[in-house]
N, CA and C atoms as an extended XYZ file, in Angstrom:
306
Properties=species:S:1:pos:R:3:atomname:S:1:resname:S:1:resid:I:1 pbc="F F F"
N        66.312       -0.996       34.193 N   UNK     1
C        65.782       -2.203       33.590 CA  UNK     1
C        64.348       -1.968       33.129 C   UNK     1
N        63.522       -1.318       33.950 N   UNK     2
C        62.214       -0.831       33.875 CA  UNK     2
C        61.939       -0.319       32.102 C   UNK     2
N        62.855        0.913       32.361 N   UNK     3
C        62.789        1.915       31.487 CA  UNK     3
C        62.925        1.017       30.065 C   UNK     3
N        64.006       -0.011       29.463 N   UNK     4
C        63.952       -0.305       29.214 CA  UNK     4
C        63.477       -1.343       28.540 C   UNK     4
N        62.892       -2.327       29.077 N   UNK     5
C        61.767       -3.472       28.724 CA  UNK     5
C        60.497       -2.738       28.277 C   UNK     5
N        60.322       -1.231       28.898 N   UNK     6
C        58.541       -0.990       28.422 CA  UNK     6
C        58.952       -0.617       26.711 C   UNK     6
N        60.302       -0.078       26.349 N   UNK     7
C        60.333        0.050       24.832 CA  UNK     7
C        61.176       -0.800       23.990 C   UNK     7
N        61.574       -2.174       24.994 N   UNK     8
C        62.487       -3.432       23.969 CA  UNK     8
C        62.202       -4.641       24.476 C   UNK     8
N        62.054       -5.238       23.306 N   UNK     9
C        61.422       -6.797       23.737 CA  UNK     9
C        62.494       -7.670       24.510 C   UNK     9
N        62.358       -8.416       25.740 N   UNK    10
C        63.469       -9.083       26.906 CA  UNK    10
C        64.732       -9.082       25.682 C   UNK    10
N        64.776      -10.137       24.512 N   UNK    11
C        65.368      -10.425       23.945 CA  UNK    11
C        66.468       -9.086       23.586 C   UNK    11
N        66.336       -8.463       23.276 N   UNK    12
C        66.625       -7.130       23.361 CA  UNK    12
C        67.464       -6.120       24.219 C   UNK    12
N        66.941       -6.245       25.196 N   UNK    13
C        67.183       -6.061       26.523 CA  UNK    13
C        68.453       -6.967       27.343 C   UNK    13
N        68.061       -8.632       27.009 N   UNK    14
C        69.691       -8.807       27.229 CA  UNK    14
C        70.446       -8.816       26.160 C   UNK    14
N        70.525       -8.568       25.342 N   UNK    15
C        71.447       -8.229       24.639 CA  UNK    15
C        72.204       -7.033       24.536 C   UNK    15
N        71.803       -5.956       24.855 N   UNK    16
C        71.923       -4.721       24.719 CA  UNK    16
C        73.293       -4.543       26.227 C   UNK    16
N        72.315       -5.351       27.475 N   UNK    17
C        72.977       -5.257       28.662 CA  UNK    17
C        74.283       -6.774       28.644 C   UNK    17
N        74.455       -7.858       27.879 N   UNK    18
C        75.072       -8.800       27.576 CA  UNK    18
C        74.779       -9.439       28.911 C   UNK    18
N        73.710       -9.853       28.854 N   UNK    19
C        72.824      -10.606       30.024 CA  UNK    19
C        71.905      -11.935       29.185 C   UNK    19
N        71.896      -13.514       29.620 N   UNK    20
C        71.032      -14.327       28.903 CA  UNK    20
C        69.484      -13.397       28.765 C   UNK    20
N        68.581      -14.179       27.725 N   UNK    21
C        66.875      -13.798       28.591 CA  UNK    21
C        66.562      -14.420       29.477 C   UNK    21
N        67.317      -15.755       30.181 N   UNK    22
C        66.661      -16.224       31.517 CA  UNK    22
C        67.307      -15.612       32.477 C   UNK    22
N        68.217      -14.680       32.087 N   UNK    23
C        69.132      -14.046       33.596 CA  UNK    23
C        67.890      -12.846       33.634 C   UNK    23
N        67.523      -12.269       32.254 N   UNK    24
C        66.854      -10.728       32.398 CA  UNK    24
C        65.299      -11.054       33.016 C   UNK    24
N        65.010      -12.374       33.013 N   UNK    25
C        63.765      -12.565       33.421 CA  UNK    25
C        63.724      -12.888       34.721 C   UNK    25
N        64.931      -13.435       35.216 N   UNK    26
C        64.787      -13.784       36.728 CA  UNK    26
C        65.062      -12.649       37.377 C   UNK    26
N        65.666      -11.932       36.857 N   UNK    27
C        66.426      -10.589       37.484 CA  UNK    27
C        64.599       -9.555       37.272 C   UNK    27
N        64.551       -9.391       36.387 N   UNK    28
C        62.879       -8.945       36.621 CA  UNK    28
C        61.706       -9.738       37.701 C   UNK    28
N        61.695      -10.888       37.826 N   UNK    29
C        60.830      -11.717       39.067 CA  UNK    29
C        61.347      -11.124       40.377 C   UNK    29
N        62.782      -11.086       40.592 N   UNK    30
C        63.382      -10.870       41.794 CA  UNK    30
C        62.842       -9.400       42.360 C   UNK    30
N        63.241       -8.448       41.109 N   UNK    31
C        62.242       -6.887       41.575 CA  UNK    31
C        61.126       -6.860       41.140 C   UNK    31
N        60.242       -7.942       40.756 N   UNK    32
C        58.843       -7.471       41.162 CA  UNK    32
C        58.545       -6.888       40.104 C   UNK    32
N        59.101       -7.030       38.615 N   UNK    33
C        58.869       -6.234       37.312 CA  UNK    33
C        57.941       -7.251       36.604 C   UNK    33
N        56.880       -7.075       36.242 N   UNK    34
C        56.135       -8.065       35.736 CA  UNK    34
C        56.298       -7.193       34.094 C   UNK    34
N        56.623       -8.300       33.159 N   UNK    35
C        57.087       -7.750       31.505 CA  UNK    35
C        55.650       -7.713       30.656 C   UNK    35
N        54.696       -8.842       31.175 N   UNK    36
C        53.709       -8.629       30.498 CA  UNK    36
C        53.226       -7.149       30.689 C   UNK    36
N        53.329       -6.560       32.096 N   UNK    37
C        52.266       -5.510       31.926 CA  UNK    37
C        52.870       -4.196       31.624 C   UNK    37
N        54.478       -4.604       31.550 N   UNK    38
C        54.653       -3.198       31.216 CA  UNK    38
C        54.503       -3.311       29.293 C   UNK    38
N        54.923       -4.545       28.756 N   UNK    39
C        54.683       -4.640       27.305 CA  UNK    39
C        53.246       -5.081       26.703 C   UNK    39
N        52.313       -4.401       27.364 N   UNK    40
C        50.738       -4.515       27.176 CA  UNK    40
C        50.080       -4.200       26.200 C   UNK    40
N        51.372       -3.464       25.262 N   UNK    41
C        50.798       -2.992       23.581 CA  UNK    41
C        51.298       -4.089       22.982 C   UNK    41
N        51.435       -5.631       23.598 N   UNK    42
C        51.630       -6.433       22.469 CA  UNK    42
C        50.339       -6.974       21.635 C   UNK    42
N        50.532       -7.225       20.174 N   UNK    43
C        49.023       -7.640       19.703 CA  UNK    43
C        49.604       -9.380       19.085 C   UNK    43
N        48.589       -9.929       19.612 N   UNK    44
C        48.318      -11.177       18.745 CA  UNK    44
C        47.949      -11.493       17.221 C   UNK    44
N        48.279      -12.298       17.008 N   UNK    45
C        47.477      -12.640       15.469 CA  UNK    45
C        45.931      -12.271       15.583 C   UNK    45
N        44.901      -12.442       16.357 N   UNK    46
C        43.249      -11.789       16.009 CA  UNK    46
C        43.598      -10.735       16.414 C   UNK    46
N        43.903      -10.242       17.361 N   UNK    47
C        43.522       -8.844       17.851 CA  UNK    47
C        44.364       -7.744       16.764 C   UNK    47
N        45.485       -8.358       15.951 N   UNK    48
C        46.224       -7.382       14.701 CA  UNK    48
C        45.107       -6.954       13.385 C   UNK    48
N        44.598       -8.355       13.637 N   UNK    49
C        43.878       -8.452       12.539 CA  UNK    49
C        42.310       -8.237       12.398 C   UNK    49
N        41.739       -7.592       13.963 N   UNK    50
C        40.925       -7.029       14.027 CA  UNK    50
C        40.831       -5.800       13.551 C   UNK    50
N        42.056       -5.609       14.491 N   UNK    51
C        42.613       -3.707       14.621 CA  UNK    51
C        42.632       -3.396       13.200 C   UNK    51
N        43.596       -4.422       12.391 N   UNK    52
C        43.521       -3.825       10.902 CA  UNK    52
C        42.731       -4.291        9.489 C   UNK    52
N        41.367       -5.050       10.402 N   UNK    53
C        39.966       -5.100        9.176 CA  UNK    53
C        40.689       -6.527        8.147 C   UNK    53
N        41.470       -7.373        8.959 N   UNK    54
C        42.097       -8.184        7.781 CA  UNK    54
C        41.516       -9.808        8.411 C   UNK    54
N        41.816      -10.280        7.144 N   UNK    55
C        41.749      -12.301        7.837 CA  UNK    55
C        43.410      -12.574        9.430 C   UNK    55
N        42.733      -13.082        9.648 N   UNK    56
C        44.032      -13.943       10.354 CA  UNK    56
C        44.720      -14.438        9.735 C   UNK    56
N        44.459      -15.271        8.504 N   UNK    57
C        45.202      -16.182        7.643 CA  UNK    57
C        46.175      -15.334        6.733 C   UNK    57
N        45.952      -13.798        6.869 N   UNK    58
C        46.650      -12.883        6.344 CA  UNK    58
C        47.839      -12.393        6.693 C   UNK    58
N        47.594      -12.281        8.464 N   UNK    59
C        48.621      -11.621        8.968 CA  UNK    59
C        49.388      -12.907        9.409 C   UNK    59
N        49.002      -13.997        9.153 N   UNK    60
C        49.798      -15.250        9.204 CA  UNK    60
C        50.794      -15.499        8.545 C   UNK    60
N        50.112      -15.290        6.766 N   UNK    61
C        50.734      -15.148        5.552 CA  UNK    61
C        51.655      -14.347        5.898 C   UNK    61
N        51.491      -12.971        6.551 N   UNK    62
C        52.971      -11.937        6.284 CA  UNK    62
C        53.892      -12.610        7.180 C   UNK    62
N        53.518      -13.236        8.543 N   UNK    63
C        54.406      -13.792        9.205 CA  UNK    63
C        55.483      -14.356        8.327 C   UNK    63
N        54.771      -15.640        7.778 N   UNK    64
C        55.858      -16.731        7.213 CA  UNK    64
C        56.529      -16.107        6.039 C   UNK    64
N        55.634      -14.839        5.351 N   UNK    65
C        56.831      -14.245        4.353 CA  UNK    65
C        58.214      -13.442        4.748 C   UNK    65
N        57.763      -13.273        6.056 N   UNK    66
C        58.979      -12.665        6.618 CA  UNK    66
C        59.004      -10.954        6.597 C   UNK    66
N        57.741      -10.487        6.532 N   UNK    67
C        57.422       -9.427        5.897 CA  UNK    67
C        57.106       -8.727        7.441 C   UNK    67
N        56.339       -9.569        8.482 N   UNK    68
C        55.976       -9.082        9.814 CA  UNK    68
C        56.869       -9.876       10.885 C   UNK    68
N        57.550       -9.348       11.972 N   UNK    69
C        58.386       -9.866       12.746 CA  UNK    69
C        57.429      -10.128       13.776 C   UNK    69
N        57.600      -11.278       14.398 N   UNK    70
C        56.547      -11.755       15.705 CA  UNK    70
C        57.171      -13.154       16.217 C   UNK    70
N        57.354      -12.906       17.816 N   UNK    71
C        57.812      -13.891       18.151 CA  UNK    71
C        56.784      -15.079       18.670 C   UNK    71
N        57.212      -16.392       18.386 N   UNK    72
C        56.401      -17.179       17.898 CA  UNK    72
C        57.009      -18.136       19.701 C   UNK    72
N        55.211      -18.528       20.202 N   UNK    73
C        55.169      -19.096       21.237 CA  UNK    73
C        54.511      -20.571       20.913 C   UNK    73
N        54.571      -21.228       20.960 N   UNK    74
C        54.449      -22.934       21.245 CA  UNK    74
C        53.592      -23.117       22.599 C   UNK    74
N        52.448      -23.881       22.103 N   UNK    75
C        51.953      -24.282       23.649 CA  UNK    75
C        50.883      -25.515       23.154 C   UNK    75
N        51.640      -26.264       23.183 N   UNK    76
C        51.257      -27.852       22.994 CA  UNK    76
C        50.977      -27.689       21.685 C   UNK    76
N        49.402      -28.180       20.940 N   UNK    77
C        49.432      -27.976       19.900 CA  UNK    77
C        49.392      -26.881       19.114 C   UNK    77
N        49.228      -25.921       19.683 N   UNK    78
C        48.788      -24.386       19.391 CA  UNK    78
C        50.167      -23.788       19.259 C   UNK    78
N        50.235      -22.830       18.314 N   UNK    79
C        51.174      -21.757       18.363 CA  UNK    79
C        50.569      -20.567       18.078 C   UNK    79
N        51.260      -19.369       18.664 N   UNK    80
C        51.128      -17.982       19.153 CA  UNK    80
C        52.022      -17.160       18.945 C   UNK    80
N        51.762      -16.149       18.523 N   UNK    81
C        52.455      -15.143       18.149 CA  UNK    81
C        52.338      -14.000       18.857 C   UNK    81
N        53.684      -13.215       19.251 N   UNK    82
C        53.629      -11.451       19.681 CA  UNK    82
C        53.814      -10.871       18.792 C   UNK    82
N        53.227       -9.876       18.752 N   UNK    83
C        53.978       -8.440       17.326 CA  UNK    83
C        54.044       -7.385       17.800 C   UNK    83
N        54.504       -6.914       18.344 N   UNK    84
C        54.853       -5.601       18.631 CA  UNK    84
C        54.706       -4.749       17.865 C   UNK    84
N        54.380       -2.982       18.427 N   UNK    85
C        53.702       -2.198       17.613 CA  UNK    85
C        54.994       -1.696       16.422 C   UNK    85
N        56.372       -2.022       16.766 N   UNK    86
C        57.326       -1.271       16.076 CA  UNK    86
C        57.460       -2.612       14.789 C   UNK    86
N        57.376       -3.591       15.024 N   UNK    87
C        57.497       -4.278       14.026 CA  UNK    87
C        56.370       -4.477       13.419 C   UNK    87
N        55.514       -3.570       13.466 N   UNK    88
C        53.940       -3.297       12.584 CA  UNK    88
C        54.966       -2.466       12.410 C   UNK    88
N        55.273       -1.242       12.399 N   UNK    89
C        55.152       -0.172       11.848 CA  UNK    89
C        56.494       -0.581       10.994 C   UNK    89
N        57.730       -1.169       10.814 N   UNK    90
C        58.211       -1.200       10.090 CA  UNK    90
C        57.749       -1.975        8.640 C   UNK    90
N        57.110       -3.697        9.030 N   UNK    91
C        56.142       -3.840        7.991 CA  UNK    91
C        55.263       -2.962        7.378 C   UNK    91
N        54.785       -2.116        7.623 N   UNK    92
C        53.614       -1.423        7.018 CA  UNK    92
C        54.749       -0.498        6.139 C   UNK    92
N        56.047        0.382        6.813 N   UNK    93
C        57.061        1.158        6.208 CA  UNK    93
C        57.826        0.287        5.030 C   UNK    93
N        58.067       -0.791        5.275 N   UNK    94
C        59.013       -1.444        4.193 CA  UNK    94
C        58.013       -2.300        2.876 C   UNK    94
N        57.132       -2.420        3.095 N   UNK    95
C        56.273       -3.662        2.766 CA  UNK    95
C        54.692       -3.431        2.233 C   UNK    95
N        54.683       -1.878        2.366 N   UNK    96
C        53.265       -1.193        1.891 CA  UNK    96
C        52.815       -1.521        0.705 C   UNK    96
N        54.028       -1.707       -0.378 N   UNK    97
C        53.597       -1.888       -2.027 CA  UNK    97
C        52.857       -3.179       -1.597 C   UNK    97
N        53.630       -3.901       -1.596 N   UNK    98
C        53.187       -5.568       -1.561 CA  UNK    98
C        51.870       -5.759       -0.524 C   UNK    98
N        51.301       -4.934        0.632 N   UNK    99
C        49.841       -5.062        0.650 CA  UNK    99
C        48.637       -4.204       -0.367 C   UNK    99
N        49.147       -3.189       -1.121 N   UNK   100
C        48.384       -2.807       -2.068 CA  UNK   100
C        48.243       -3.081       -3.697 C   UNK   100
N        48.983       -4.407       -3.655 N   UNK   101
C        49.223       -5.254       -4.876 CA  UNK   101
C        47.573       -5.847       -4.973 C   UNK   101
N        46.936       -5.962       -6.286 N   UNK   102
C        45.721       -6.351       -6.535 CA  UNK   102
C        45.963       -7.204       -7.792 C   UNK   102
């Protein structure tokens, strides 16, 4: 289970094993697997957009174009985003023309 979650997002993970994500998450609490820290290369909307010299309102933009995959968290009025480093790297692979469009 370990091995797995540090290179696939929960969602992922039960699917792969045909397990809900609230079975793969309780089943991780029970052994003591904490997901945040093994998935600690996740980046947020600022910290993406530090790392890559851009606006926030940018890597927002790619969100809603559908161009960057990030799972989207809700917390009252605020929403939040994960991006994982593989779904950077496929945006940047599929989607390069369209950030060097001027």
């Amino acid at each position: 289970m370990r091995d797995l979650l540090i290179t696939n997002p929960v969602e992922a993970v039960a699917s792969k094993i045909g397990r809900s994500t609230s079975s793969v998450r309780q089943l991780c609490g029970r052994l003591g697997i904490r997901v945040r820290e093994l998935r600690c290369d996740l980046f947020s909307v600022n910290n993406l957009a530090a790392a890559m010299h851009v606006r926030k309102a940018e890597i927002r933009y790619w969100i809603e174009q559908g161009w960057l995959e990030a799972v989207r968290k809700d917390q009252g009025r605020r929403t939040c985003y994960n991006i994982s480093p593989e779904a950077m790297q496929r945006c940047l692979r599929e989607h390069w023309q369209d950030f060097t469009k001027t």
